[in-house]
N, C-alpha and C positions, 0 to 999 in steps of 0.2 A: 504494500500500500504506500500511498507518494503522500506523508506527511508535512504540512506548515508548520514549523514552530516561531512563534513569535517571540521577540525575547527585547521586554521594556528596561526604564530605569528602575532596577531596582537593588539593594545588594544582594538580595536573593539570587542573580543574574548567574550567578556560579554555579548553582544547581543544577540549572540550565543544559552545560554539558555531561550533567550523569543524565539525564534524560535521555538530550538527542543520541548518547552513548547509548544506552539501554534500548532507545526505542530503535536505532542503525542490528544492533545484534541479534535484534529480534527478526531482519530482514525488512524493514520498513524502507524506505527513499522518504530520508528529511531535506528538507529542505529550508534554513534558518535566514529568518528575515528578524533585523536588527532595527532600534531604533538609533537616535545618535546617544541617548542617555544610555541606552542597554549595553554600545559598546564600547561606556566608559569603566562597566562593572568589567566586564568581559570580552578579553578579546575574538575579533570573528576568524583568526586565524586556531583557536582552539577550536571551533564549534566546525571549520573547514576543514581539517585533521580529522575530527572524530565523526563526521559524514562524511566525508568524500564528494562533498558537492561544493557550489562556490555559498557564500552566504551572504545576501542583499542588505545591505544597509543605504544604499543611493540612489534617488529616482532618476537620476541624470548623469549617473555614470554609465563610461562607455556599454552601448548594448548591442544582441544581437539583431543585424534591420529586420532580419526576416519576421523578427515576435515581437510583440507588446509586451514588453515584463511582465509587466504587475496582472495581465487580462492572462497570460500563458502559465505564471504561475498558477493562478486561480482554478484556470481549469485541467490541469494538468493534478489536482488534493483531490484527496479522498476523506480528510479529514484537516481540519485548521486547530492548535494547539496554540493558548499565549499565556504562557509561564516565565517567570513571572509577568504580573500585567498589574500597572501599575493606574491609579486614580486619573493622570490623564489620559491614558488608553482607552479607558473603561468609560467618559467620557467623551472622547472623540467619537469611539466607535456609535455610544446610543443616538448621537444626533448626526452619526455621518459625516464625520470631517474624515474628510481624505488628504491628506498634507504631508504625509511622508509615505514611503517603499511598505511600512506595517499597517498604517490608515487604510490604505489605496488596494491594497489585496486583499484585506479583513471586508473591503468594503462591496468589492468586484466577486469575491466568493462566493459562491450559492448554490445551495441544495447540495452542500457537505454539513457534517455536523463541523460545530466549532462549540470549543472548551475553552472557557476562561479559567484561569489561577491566579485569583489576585493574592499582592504582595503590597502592603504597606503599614505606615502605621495605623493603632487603631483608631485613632481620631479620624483620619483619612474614612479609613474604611468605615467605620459607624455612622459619620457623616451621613444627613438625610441625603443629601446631594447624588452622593455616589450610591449609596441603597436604591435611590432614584432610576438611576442610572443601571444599576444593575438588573433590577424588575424590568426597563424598556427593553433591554439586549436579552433578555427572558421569553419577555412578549414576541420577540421573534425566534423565538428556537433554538437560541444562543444557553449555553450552559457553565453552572457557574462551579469549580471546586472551589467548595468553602478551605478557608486561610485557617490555622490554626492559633491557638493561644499559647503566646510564650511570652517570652523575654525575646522581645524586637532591638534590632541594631541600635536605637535611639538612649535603649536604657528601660522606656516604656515597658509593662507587662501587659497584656491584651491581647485581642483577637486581632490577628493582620500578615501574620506569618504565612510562609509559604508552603502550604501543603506539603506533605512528605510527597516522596518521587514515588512511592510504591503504591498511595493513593493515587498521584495523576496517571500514572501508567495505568495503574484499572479502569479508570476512567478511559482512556483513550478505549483500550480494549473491548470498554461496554460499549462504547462509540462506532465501534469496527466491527462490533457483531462479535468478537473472536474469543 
């Protein structure tokens, strides 16, 4: 299966690579699209290593003529994965902004499943705003792995943490039928 992984700012970002690792061994085709914040956690040259594919972080870097990036990735998924996915992600995507290489294929995607994994703090995440936000991307089909409760990078204790990798991977799986 030719999976999206989308990968925001977050420092969660490093998890990141035991996924797209896990879900490559598993025989999957990832494919990782970066934000600019995501590839400050994490560089795309790890996540290029452990797929074997290239990974997008630029909507106007050199491309191939014959495709539309962002329209050939899209339809080329079988599944869209954004772990972490951080409060402006999770916003763009409910109202549809398309402004970067993860906006702009998140957006062009359809009639694949897509899984969210947010990553922030809890204030963020508790926030009416982003709850808000998360219900709209709901109402379309869109799916959420709930964050867990810990001790967040900030110091913060709370709900906002990044799902264990053993939890998204079964998600993905229940998502792929497998």
């Amino acid at each position: 299966m030719n999976i999206l992984l989308g990968i925001t700012g977050s420092i969660a970002a490093y998890k990141a690579a035991d996924i797209a690792n896990r879900l490559t061994k598993d025989g999957h085709s990832v494919y990782t699209i970066m934000t600019r914040a995501g590839a400050e956690f994490i560089t795309p040259l790890t996540l290029q290593t452990l797929t074997k594919n290239k990974v997008y972080t630029d909507m106007f870097e050199p491309y191939i003529p014959s495709e539309v990036e962002h329209i050939s990735l899209a339809k080329r998924a079988d599944l869209f994965l954004v772990a972490p996915a951080s409060a402006d992600f999770i916003a763009k995507a409910a109202v549809g902004i398309a402004d970067d290489m993860l906006t702009t294929v998140f957006l062009a995607a359809s009639g694949i499943p897509k899984l969210i994994a947010p990553a922030m703090n809890t204030a963020m995440y508790e926030n009416p705003i982003t709850q808000r936000n998360i219900r709209t991307l709901g109402e379309f089909g869109v799916e959420f792995i709930e964050p867990r409760e810990a001790r967040l990078a900030c110091g913060d204790l709370g709900k906002g943490a990044l799902a264990e990798v053993d939890v998204i991977l079964a998600a993905v799986k229940k998502a792929l039928g497998e």
